[in-house]
DRENDO-1510 file (C-alpha; in Angstrom, 1 decimal, always signed):
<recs>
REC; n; res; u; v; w
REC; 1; UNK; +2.4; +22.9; -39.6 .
REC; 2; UNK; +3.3; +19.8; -38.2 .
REC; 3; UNK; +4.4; +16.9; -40.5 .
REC; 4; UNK; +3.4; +13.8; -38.1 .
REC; 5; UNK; +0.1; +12.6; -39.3 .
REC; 6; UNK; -2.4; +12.0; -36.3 .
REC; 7; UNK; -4.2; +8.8; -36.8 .
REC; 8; UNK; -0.3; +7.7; -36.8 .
REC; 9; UNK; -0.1; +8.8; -34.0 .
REC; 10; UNK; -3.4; +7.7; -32.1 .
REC; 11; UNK; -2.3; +4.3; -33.7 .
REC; 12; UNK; +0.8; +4.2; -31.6 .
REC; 13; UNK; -0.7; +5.0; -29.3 .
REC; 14; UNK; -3.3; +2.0; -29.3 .
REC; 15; UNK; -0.8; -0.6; -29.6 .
REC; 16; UNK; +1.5; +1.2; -27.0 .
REC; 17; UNK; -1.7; +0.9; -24.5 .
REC; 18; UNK; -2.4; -2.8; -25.7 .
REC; 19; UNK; +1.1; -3.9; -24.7 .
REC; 20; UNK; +0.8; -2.5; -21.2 .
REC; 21; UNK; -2.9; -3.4; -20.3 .
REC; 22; UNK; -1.5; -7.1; -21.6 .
REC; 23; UNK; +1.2; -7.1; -19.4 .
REC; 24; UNK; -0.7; -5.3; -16.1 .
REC; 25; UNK; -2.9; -8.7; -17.1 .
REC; 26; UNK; -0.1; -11.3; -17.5 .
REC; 27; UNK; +1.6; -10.1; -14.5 .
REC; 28; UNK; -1.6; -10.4; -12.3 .
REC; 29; UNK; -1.5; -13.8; -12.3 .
REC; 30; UNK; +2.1; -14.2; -10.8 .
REC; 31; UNK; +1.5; -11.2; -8.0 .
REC; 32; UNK; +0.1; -12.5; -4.6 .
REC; 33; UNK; -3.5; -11.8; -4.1 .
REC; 34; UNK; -3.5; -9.9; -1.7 .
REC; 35; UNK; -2.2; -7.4; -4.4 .
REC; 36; UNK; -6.0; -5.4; -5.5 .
REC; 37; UNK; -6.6; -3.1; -8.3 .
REC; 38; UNK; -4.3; -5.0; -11.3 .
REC; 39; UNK; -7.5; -6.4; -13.0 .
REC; 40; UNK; -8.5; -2.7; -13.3 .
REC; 41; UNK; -5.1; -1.6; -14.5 .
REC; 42; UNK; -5.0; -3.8; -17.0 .
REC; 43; UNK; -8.6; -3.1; -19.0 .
REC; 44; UNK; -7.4; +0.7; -18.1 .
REC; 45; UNK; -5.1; +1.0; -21.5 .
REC; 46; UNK; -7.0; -1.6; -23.3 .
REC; 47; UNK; -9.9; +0.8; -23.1 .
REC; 48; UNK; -8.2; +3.7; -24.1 .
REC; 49; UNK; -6.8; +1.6; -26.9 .
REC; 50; UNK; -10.1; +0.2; -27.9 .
REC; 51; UNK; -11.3; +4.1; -28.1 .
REC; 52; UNK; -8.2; +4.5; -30.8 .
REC; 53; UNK; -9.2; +1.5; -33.0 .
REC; 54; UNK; -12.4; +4.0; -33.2 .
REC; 55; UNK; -10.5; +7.2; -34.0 .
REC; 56; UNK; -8.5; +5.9; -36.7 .
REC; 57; UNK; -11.3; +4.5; -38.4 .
REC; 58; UNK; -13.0; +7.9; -38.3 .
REC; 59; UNK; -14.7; +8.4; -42.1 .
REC; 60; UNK; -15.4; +4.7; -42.0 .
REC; 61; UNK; -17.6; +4.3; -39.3 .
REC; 62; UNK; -20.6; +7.0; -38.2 .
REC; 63; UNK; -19.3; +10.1; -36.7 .
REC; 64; UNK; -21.8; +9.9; -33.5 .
REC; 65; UNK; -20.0; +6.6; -32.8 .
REC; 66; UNK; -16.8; +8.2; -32.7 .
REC; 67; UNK; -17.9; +10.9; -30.4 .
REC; 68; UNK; -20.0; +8.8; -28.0 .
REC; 69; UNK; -18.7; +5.7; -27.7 .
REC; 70; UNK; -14.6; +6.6; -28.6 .
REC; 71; UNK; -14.9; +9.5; -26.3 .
REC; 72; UNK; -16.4; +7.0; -23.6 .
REC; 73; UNK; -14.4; +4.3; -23.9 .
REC; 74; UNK; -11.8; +7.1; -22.6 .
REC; 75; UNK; -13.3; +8.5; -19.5 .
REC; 76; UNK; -14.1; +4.7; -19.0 .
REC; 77; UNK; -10.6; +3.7; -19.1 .
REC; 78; UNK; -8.7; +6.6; -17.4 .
REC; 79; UNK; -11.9; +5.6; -14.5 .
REC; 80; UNK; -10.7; +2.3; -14.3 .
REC; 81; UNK; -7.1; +3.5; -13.1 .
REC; 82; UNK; -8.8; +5.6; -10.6 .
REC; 83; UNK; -10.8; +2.2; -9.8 .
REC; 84; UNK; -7.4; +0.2; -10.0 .
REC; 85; UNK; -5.8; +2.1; -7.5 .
REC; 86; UNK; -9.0; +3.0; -5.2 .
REC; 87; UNK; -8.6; -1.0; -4.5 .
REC; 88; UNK; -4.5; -0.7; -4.6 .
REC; 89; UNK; -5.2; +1.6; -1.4 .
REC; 90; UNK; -8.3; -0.5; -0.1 .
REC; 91; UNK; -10.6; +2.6; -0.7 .
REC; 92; UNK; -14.4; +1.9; -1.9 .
REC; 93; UNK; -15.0; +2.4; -6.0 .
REC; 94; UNK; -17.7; +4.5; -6.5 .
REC; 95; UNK; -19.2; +3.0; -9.6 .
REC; 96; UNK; -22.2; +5.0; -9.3 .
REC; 97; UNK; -20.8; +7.9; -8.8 .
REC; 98; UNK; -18.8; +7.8; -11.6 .
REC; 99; UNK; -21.5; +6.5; -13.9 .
REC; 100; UNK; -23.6; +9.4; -13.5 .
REC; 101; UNK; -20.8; +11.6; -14.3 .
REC; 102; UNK; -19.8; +9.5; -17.9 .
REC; 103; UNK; -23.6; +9.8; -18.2 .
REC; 104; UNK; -23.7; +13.7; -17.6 .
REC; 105; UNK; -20.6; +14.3; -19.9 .
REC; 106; UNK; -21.8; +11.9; -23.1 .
REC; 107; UNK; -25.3; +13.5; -22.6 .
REC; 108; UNK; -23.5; +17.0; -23.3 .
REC; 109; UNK; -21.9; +16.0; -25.9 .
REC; 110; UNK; -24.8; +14.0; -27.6 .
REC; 111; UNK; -26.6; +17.5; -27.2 .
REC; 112; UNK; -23.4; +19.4; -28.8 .
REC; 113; UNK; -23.6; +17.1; -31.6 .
REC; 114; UNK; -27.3; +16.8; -33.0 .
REC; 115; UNK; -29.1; +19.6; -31.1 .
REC; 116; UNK; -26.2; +22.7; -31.4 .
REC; 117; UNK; -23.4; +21.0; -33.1 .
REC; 118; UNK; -20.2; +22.4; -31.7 .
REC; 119; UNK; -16.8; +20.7; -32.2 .
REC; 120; UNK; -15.2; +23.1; -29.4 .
REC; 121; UNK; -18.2; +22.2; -26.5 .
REC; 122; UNK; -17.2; +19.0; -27.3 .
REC; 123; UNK; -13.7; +18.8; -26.8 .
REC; 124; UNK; -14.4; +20.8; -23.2 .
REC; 125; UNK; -16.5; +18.8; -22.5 .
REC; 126; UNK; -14.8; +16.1; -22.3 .
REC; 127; UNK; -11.2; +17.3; -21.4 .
REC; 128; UNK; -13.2; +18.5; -18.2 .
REC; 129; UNK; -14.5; +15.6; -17.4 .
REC; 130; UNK; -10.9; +13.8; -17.6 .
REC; 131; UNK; -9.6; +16.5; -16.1 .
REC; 132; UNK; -12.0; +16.0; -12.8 .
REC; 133; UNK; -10.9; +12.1; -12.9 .
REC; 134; UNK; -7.2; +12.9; -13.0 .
REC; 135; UNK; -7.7; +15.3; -10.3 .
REC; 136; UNK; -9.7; +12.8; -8.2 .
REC; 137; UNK; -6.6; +10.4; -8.6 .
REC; 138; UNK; -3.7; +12.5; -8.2 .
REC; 139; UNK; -5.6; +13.5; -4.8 .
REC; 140; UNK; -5.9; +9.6; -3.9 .
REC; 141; UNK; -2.0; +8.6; -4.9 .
REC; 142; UNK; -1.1; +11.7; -2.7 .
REC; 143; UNK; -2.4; +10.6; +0.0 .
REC; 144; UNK; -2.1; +7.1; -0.1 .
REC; 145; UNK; +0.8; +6.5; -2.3 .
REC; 146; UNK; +4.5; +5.9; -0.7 .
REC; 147; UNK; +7.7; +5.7; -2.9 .
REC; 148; UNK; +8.7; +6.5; -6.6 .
REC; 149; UNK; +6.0; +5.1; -8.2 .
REC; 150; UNK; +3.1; +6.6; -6.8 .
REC; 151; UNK; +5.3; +10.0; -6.9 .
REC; 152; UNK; +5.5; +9.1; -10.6 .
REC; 153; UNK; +2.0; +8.5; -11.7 .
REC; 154; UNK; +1.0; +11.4; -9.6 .
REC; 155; UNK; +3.3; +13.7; -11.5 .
REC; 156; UNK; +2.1; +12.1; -14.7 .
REC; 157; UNK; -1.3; +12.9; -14.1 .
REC; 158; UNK; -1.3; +16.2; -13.0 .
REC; 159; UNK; +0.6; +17.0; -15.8 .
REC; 160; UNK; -2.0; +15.3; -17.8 .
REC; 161; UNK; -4.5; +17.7; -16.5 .
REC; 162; UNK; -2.8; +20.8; -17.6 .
REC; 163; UNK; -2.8; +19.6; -20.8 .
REC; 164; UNK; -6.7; +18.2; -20.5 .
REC; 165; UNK; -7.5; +22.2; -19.3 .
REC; 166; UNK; -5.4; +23.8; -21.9 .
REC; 167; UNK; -6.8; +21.7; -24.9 .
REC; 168; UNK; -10.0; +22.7; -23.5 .
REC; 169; UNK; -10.1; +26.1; -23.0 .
REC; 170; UNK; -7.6; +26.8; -26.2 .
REC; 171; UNK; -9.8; +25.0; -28.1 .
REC; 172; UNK; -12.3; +27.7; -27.5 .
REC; 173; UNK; -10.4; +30.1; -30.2 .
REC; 174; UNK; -8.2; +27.8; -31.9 .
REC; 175; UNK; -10.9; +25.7; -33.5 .
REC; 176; UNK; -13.8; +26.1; -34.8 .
REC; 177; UNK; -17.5; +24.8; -34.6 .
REC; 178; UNK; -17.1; +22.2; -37.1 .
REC; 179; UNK; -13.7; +21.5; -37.0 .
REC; 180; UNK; -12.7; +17.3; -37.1 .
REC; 181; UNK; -10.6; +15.8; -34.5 .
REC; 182; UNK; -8.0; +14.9; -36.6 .
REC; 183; UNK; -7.6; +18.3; -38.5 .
REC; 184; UNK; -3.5; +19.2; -38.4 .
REC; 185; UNK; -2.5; +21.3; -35.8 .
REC; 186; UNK; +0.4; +22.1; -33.2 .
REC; 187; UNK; -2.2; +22.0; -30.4 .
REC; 188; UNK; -3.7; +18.8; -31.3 .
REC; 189; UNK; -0.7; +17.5; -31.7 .
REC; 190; UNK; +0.7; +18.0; -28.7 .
REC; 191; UNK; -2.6; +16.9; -27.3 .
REC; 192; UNK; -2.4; +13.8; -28.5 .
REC; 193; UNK; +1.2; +13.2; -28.0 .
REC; 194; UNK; +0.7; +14.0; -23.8 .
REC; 195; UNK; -2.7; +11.6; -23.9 .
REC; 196; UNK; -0.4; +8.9; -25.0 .
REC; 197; UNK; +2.7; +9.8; -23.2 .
REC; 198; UNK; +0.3; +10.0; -20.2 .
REC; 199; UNK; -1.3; +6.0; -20.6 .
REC; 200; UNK; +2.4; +4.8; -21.1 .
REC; 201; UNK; +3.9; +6.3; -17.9 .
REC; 202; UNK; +0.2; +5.9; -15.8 .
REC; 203; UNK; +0.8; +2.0; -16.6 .
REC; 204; UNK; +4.3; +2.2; -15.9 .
REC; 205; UNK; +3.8; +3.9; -12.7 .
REC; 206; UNK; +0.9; +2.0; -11.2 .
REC; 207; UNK; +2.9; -1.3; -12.2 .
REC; 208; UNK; +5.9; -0.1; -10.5 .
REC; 209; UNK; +3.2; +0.5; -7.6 .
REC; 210; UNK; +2.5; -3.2; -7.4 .
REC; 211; UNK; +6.3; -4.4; -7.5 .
REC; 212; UNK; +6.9; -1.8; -4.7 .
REC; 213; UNK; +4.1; -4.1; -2.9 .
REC; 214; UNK; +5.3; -7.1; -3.7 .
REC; 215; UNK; +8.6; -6.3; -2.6 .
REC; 216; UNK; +7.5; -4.7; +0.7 .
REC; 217; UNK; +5.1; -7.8; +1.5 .
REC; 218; UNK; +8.2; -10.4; +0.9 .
REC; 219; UNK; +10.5; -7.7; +3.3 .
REC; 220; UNK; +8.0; -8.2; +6.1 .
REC; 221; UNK; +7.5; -12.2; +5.1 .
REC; 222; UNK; +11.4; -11.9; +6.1 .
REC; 223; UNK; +11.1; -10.1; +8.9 .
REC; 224; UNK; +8.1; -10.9; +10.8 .
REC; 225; UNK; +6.7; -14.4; +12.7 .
REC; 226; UNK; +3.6; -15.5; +9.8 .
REC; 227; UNK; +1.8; -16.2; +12.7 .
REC; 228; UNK; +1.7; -13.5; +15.2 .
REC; 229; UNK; +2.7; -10.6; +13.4 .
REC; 230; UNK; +5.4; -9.9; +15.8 .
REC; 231; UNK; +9.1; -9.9; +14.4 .
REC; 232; UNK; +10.7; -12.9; +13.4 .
REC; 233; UNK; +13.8; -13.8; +16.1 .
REC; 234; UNK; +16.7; -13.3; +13.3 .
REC; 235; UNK; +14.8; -9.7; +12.7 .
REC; 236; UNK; +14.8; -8.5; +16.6 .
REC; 237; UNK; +18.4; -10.1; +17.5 .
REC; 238; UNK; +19.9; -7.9; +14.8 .
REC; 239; UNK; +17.9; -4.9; +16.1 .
REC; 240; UNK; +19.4; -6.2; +19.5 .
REC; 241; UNK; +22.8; -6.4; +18.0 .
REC; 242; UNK; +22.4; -2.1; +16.7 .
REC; 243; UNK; +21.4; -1.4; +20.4 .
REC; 244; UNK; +24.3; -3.1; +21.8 .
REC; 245; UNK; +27.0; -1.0; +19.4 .
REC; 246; UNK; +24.8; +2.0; +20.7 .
REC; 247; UNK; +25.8; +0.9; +24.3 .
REC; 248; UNK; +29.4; +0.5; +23.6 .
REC; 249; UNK; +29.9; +3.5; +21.9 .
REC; 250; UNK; +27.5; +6.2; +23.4 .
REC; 251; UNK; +26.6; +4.3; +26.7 .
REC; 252; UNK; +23.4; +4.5; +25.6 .
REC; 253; UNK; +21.1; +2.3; +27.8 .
REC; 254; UNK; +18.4; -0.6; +26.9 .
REC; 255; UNK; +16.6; -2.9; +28.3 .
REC; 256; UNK; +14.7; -6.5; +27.6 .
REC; 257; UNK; +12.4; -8.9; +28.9 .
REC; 258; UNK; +11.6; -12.1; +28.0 .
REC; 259; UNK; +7.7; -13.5; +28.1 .
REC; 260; UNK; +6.5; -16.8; +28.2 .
REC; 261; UNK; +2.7; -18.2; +28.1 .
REC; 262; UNK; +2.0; -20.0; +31.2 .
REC; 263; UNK; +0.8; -23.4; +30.6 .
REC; 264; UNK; +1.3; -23.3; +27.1 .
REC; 265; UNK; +1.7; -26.9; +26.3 .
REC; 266; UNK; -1.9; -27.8; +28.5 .
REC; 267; UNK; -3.7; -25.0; +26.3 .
REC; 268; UNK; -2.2; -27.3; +23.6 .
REC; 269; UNK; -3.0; -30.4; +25.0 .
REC; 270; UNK; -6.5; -29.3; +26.0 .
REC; 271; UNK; -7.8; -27.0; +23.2 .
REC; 272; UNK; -5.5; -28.1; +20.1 .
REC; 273; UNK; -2.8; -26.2; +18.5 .
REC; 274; UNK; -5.4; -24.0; +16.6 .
REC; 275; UNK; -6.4; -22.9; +19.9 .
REC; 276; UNK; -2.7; -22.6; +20.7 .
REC; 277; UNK; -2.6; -20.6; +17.8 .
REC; 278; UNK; -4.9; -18.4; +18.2 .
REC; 279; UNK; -3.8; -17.7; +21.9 .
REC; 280; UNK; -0.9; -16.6; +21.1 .
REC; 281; UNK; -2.6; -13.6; +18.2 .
REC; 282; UNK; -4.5; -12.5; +20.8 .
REC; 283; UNK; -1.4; -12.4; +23.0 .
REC; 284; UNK; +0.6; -10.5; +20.4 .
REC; 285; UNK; -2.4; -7.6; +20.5 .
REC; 286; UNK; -2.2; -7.5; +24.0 .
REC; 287; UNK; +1.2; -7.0; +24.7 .
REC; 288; UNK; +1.4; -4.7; +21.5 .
REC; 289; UNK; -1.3; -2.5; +23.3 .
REC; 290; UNK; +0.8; -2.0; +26.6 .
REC; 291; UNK; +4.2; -1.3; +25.1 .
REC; 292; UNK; +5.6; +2.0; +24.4 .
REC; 293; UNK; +6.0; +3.3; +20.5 .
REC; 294; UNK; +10.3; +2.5; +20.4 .
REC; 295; UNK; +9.4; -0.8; +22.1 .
REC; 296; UNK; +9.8; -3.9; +19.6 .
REC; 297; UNK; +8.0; -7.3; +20.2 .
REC; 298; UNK; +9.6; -10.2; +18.5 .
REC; 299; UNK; +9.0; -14.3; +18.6 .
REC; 300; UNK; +11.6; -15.6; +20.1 .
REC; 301; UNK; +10.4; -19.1; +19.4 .
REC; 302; UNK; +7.4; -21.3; +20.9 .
REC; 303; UNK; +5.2; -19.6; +22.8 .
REC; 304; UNK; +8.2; -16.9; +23.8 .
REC; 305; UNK; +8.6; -14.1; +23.1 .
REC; 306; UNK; +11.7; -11.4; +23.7 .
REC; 307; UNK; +10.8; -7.2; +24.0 .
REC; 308; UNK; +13.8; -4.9; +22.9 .
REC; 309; UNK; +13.3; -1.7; +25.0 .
REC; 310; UNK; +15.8; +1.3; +23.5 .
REC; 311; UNK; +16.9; +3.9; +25.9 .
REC; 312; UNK; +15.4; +2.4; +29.2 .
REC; 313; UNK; +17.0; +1.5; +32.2 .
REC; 314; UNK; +15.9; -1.4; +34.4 .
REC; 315; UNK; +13.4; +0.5; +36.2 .
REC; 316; UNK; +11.8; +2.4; +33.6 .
REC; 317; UNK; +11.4; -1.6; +32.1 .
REC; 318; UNK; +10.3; -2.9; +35.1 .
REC; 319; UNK; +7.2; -0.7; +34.6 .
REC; 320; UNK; +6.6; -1.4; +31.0 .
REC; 321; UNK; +6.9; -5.7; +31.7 .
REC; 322; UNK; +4.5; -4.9; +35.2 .
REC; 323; UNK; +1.6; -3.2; +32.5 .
REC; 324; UNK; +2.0; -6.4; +29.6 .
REC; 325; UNK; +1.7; -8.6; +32.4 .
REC; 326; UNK; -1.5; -6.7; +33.8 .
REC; 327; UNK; -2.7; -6.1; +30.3 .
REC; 328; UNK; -2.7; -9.9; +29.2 .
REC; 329; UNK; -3.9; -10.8; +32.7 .
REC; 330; UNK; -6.9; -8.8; +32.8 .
REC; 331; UNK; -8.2; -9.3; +29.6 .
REC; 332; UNK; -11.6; -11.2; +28.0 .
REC; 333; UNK; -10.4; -14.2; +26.5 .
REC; 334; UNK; -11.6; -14.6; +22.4 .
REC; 335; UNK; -13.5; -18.1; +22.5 .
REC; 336; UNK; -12.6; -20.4; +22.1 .
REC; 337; UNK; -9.3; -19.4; +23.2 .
REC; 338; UNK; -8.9; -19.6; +27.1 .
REC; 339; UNK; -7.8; -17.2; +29.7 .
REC; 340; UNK; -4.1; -16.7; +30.2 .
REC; 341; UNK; -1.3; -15.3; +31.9 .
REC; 342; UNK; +2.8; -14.9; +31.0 .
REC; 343; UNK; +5.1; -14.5; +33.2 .
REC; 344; UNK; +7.9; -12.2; +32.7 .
REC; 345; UNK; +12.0; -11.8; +33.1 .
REC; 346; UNK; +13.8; -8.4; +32.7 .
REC; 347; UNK; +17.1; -7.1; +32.5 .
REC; 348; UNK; +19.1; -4.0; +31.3 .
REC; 349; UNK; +22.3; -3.9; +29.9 .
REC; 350; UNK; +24.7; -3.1; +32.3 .
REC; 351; UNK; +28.7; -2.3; +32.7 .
REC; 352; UNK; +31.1; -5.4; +31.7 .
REC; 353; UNK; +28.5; -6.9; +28.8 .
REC; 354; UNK; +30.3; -7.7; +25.8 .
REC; 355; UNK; +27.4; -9.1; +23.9 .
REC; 356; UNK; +23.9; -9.3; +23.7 .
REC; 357; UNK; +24.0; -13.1; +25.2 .
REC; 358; UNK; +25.2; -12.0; +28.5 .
REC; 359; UNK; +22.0; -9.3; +29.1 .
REC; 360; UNK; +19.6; -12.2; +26.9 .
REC; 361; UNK; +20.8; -15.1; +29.5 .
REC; 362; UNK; +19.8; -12.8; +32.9 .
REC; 363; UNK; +16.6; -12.0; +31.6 .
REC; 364; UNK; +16.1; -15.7; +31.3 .
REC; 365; UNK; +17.4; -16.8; +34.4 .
REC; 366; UNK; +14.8; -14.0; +35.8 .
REC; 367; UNK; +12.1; -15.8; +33.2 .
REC; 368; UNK; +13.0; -19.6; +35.1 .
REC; 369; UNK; +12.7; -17.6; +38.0 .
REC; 370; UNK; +8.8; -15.9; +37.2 .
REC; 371; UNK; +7.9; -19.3; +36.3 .
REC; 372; UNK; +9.6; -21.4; +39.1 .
REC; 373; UNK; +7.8; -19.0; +41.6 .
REC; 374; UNK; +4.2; -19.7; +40.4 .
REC; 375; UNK; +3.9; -17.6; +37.0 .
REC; 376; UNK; +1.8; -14.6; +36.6 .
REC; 377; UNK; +4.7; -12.4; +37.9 .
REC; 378; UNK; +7.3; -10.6; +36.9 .
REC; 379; UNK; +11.0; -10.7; +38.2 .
REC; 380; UNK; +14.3; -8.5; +37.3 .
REC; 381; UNK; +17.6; -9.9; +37.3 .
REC; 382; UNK; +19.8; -7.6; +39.6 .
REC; 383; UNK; +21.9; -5.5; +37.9 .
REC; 384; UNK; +25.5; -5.7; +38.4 .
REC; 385; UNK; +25.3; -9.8; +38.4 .
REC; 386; UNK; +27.6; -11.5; +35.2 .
REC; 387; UNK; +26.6; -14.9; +34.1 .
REC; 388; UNK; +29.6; -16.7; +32.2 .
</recs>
């Protein structure tokens, strides 16, 4: 027989839970809004902890508190990190849904404890009904959920539902109808060493979840123009930089072009810089829309912009700059933003380029060249032409 007492052991537990939902709460605070679902994660193991402070003082206060509100304040916490990550991953909570469900399972159990009395209804019962919420939330980090920590909480919980269905059915034959919750045995030892295992590494898991955000949201801060959307110039030039060791080595071919809004500074000077602003969103979408999936956009500063095109000769990127500039030209302008047109210079790396300044400068010489010929148009440097 095991030697570990339980309420010992449901009273580490509770503290153990405390510490984490505390910290999911303090850390909240410090993580970027735009981070959802750590308000839920945070009650999560307070609840579950809140439903040990009512386990250990079983014999003290009324055993149909225990049951129904301890055994709720469960299914309510392990909900509300289903609900935390739901709005981690932007997906609706369905409070309703899972209110009637709580509802169904405590109604059970109310009936298992005054009309039939069964300890082992009870417990399957409500290991069911866990069971069904960490199924519903391995199924959402799955799908959702990139990177070790999702991977981790997944694996956590699904091995928290084998243990939910095996204390379940086992109890079935290992316990009896009046048995206590607290009685000494290897199963519900085990039991409630996985249930608290399982709250430590679900909080652990689902805070890693938010640091992977964090972390990923200050990568693309780095990377990408806070405006636009598009890359940020350092980001594309050493993209441009990996093409050009691609050309030296393998030959491999590329292309750029280099776009800039026509009458930029009189949308300015006429509308505002919000206006401006907001021109040059709507510009990124557009040109976004026409490019091809390998294509990168980046700002390359003002109201330019630079398009690194792997693995395409000058023609092929003739084509591509031809449909941006039909793209932006032909569509609605979002009011109050006005209608606009770029104009466009493109060049391909060619024999005799030592660095990515050399192909950069003849697509802007053909970009003075668009603009000097009346805008709206796109022009190619000729290949086989080396500006020093």
């Amino acid at each position: 027989m095991p030697s570990l007492d339980l309420r010992s052991l449901a009273a580490m537990s509770g503290i153990m839970a405390v510490v984490l939902g505390l910290v999911l709460l303090g850390v909240r605070a410090n993580f970027p809004a735009s981070i959802r679902g750590l308000r839920y994660w945070g009650l999560a193991p307070l609840l579950c902890a809140s439903s040990t402070v009512l386990f250990v003082l079983s014999g003290v206060l009324p055993n149909w508190l225990l049951v129904l509100a301890g055994n709720g304040l469960l299914m309510v916490g392990f909900a509300f990190f289903l609900f935390g990550s739901q709005r981690f991953f932007g997906q609706p909570v369905a409070w309703r849904r899972w209110g009637m469900v709580a509802a169904g399972a405590l109604s059970l159990m109310a009936v298992f404890l005054w009309v039939q009395p069964d300890y082992r209804l009870r417990v399957l019962v409500f290991t069911s009904t866990l069971a069904l919420v960490c199924v519903v939330h391995v199924r959402l980090l799955l799908r959702h959920g990139q990177g070790f920590s999702s991977r981790l909480a997944a694996g956590v919980l699904a091995a928290q539902v084998l243990v939910l269905v095996g204390r379940g059915v086992s109890s079935l034959w290992l316990d009896s109808a009046d048995s206590d919750r607290f009685a000494p045995s290897l199963a519900q030892t085990a039991y409630l060493g996985a249930f608290s295992f399982s709250v430590l590494l679900v909080s652990v898991g689902v805070l890693l979840m938010a640091s992977e955000r964090v972390r990923s949201e200050f990568e693309h801060l780095a990377t990408h123009d806070s405006l636009t959307g598009a890359l940020a110039r350092r980001a594309l030039l050493e993209l441009a930089a990996m093409e050009m060791q691609r050309w030296q080595r393998y030959q491999q071919p590329f292309a750029v072009f280099m776009l800039d809004v026509d009458h930029f500074k009189q949308i300015n000077d006429t509308h505002g810089h919000l206006v401006g602003d907001a021109v040059l969103r709507d510009l990124v979408t557009q040109v976004r829309a026409a490019l091809r999936g390998a294509d990168r956009l980046g700002r390359y500063g003002g109201e330019e912009f630079l398009v690194l095109m792997p693995g395409t000769d000058l023609a092929a990127a003739q084509v591509v700059a031809e449909r941006v500039a039909a793209t932006v030209r032909s569509a609605a302008p979002q009011a109050p933003a006005p209608h606009c047109t770029v104009s466009i210079g493109v060049a391909a790396v060619q024999a005799g380029d030592a660095t990515f300044e050399l192909l950069l400068a003849r697509a802007d010489a053909a970009l003075y060249q668009a603009k000097s010929s009346g805008r709206d148009r796109v022009v190619v440097a000729p290949a086989d032409v080396v500006l020093f």
